[in-house]
C-alpha positions in Angstrom: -4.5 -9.3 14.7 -1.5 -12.1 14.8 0.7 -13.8 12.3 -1.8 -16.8 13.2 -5.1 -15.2 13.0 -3.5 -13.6 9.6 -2.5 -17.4 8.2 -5.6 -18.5 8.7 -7.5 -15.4 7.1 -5.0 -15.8 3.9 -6.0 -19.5 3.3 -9.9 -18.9 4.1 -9.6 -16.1 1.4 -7.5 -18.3 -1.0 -9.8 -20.9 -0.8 -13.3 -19.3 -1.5 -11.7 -16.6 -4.2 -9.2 -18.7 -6.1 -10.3 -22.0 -5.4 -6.5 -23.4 -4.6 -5.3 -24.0 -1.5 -2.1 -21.4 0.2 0.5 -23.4 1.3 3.2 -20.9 2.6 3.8 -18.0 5.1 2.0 -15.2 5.4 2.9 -12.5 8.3 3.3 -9.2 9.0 6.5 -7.1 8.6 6.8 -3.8 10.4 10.0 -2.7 8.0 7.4 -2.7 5.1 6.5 1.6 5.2 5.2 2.2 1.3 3.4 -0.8 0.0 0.9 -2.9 1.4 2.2 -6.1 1.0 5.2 -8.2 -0.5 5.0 -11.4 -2.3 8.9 -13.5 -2.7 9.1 -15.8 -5.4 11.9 -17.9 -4.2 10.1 -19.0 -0.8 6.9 -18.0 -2.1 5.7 -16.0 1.4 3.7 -12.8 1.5 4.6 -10.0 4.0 2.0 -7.7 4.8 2.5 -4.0 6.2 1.2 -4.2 9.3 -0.1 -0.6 9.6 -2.5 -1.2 6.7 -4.3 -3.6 10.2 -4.8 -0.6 12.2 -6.3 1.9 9.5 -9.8 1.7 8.1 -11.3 -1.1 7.8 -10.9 -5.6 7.4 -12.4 -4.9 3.3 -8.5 -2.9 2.8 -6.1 -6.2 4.3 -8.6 -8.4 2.0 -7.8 -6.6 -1.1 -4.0 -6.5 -0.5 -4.2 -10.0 0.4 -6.1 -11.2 -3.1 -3.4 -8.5 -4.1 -0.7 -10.4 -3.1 -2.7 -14.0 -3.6 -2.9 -12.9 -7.1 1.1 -13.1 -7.7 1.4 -16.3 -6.0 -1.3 -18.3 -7.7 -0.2 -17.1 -11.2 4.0 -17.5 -10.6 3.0 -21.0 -9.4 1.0 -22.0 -12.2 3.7 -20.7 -14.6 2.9 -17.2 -15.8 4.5 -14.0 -15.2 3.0 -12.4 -11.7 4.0 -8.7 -13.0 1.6 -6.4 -12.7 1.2 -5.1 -16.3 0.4 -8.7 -17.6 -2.7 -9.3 -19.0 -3.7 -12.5 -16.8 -2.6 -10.3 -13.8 -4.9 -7.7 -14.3 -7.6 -10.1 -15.7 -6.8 -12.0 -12.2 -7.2 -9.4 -9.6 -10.3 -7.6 -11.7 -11.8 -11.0 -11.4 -11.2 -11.4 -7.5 -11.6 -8.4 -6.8 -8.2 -7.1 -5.4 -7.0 -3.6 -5.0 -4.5 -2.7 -7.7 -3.0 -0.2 -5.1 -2.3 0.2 -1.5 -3.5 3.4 0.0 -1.5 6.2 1.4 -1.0 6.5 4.9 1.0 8.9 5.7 -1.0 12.1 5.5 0.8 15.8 5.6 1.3 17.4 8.3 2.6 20.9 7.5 0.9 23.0 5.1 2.2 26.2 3.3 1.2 29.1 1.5 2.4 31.0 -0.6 2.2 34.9 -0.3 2.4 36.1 -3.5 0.6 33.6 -5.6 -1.1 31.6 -3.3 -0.1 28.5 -3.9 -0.5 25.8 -0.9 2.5 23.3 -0.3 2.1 20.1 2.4 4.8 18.6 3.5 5.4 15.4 6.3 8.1 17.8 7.5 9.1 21.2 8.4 10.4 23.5 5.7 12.8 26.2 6.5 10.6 29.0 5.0 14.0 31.6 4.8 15.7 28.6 2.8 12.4 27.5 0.6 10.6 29.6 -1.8 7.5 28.9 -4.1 8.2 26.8 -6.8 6.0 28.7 -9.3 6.9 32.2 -8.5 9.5 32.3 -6.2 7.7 34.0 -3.4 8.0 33.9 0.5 6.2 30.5 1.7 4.4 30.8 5.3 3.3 28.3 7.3 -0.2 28.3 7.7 -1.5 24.9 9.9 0.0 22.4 11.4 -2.2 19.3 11.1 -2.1 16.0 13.4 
């Protein structure tokens, strides 16, 4: 999907779910790795993470995008676009946004414990002869590597 095809997808969605018209940017921003979107108030564009494109499904971009459509549309008409507002949440429950992106990143590593039995993931490698178990203090040993 382009920064074009995305525009266009913003304002269709603006349009039929808020019933006001989006008159900014909208495009995607690779440097965004945590959250699915990002709304500015001083330019009033919307960045969207990119990556939240190529998982799933279209129903996961839509709901960020009401997400994000949700604190434009209230900062312009003069209330506060934070999320524990009351016309925030009565917004998005009303157009159905997501409240929350997903997480992407999945782990990769997991551990076990060999005492207690406890199992650990972790994105990275753990030096097991530095690292022990948190809840008893045991030897931790690697036992799949996923991905």
């Amino acid at each position: 999907m382009s920064n074009q095809e995305l525009q266009q997808l913003c304002e269709q969605i603006s349009l039929e779910s808020f019933a006001r018209p989006f008159k900014h940017q909208i495009y995607f921003n690779p440097r965004l790795k945590t959250t699915g979107g990002r709304y500015y108030l001083k330019s009033h564009n919307i960045d969207i993470n990119p990556r939240m494109v190529n998982s799933a499904d279209q129903k996961l971009l839509i709901g960020i995008i009401k997400h994000e459509l949700c604190h434009y549309h209230l900062h312009l008409a003069g209330f506060s676009g934070q999320h524990r507002t009351h016309e925030f949440k009565q917004l998005l429950a009303a157009v159905g946004g997501l409240r929350y992106a997903p997480k992407l990143d999945q782990p990769k590593y997991q551990y076990e414990c060999e005492r207690c039995h406890q199992i650990y993931a972790r994105k990275r490698l753990v030096n097991t002869s530095k690292y022990v178990c948190g809840k008893c203090r045991g030897r931790l040993k690697l036992i799949s590597k996923l991905k």
